[in-house]
N, C-alpha and C positions, 0 to 999 in steps of 0.2 A: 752273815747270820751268826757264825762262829765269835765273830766280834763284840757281839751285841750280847752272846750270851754269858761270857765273863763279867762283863760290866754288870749285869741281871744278877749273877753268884756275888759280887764284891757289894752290888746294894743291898742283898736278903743278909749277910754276913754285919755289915754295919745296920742295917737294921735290928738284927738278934742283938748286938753288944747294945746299941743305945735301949732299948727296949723290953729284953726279956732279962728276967734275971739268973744269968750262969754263971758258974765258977771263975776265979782270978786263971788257972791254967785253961779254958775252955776258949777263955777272954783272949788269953797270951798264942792260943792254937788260929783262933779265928782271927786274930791281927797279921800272924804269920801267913796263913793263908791266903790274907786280903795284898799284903804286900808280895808274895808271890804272884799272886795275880796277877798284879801293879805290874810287878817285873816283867810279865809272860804279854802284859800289854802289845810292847813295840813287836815282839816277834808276831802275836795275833793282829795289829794290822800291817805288818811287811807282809805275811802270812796272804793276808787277805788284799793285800795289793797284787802278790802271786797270782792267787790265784785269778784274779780280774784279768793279768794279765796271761794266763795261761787261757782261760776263756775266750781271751779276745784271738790268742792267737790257734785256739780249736779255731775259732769262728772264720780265722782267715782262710785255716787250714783245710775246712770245709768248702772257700769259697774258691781256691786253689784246685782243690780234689776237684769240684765239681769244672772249674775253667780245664783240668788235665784230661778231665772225661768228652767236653765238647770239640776241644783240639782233637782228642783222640777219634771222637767219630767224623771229622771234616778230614780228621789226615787218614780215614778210611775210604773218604767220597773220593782224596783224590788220588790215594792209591787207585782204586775202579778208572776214575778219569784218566789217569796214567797206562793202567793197563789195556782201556779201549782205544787209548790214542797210539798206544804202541800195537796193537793188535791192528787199527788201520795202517798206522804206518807201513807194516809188513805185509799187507794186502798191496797198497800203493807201491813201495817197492816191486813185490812181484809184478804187478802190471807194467812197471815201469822198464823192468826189465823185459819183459814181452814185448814193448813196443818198441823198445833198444831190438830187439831180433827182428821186427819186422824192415824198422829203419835200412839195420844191416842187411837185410836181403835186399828190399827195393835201390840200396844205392850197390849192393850189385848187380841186379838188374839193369840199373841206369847205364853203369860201365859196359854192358854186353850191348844195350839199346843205342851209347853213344858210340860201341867200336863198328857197330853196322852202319850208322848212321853218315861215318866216317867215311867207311867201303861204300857206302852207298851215293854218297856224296863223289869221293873220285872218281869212282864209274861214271856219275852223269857229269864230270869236269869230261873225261878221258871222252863220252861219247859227244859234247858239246864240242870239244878240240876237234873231233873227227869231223864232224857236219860243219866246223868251219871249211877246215879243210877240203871237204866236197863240193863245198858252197862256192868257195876260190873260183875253183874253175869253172864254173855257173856264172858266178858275178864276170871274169876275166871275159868268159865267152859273149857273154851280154854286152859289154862295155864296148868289145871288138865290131858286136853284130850292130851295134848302134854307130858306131861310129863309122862302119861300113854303108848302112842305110843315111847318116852325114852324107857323106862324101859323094853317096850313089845320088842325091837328092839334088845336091849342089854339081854334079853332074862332071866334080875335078876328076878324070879316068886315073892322071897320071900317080895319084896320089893315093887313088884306089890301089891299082897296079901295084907301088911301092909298099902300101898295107898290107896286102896277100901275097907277097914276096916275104916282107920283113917275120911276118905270122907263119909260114908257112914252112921256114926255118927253122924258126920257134920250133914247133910243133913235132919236123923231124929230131930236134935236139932230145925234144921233151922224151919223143919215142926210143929213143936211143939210150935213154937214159933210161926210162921203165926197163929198157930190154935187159940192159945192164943189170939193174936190180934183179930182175926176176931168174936172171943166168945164174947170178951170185947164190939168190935164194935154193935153185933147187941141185945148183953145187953143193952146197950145206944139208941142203935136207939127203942127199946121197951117203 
């Protein structure tokens, strides 16, 4: 606009000199002028290229401000997002570690559950040992009484006879041998 209005003063100015009649210094004033003008030309459109260019760059400046504003309210959503995922976070930690305590008690429990289990366990090896052991002389005596009802059936005396000889032996040795023990035991318990 500023552009336009020099040009607008340089034509009413050459318009007054062709047209009206003034003075030879009036003449010499307004030529001066018009040529000043002339001269002020290049700087009114550098001038005015400025400014186009200072406009355009409000205009970025504005569209700048306004993208620093939207950034700035997303980078406020996820600040929020940030701080509710870190507020879960610290929920879920705690829980996490609550269930780390339970963990650790129930696999102490386990190790109390598995040292009985253990005791509990040899006990019935220790009483399975014993009831074989009982059983021994159940099955021995069985084995004996059948093979005594053998021999009784089959009607071999001799070999009966030699049976309840050879067992009968046995049997004093075995006693002799309890006796032993039991002298020893309550020698000890004395």
């Amino acid at each position: 606009m500023l552009r336009f209005m020099w040009l607008i003063k340089i034509k009413s100015m050459q318009y007054r000199i062709q047209h009206e009649s003034i003075t030879l210094n009036e003449e010499k004033q307004i030529i001066r002028e018009i040529k000043q003008l002339q001269g002020t030309r290049d700087k009114v459109i550098a001038n005015a290229a400025m400014r186009a260019e200072v406009q355009k760059f409000v205009g970025e400046k504005d569209a700048i401000q306004d993208k620093v504003k939207s950034i700035s309210v997303d980078l406020d959503e996820v600040r929020k997002d940030h701080q509710a995922i870190k507020a879960k976070f610290k929920t879920l930690e705690t829980e996490k570690e609550a269930i780390n305590n339970v963990i650790a008690s129930l696999e102490e429990e386990l190790c109390v559950v598995i040292e009985k289990k253990d005791k509990v366990y040899h006990k019935i090896r220790e009483l399975r040992n014993k009831r074989e052991e009982e059983n021994t002389c159940f099955y021995q005596s069985r084995s004996l009484l059948n093979d005594a009802r053998r021999l009784a059936a089959s009607k071999d005396v001799n070999a009966l006879i030699e049976l309840s000889t050879s067992e009968g032996k046995e049997l004093i040795q075995v006693g002799i041998e309890a006796g032993a023990r039991l002298f020893i035991m309550e020698e000890i318990l004395r």
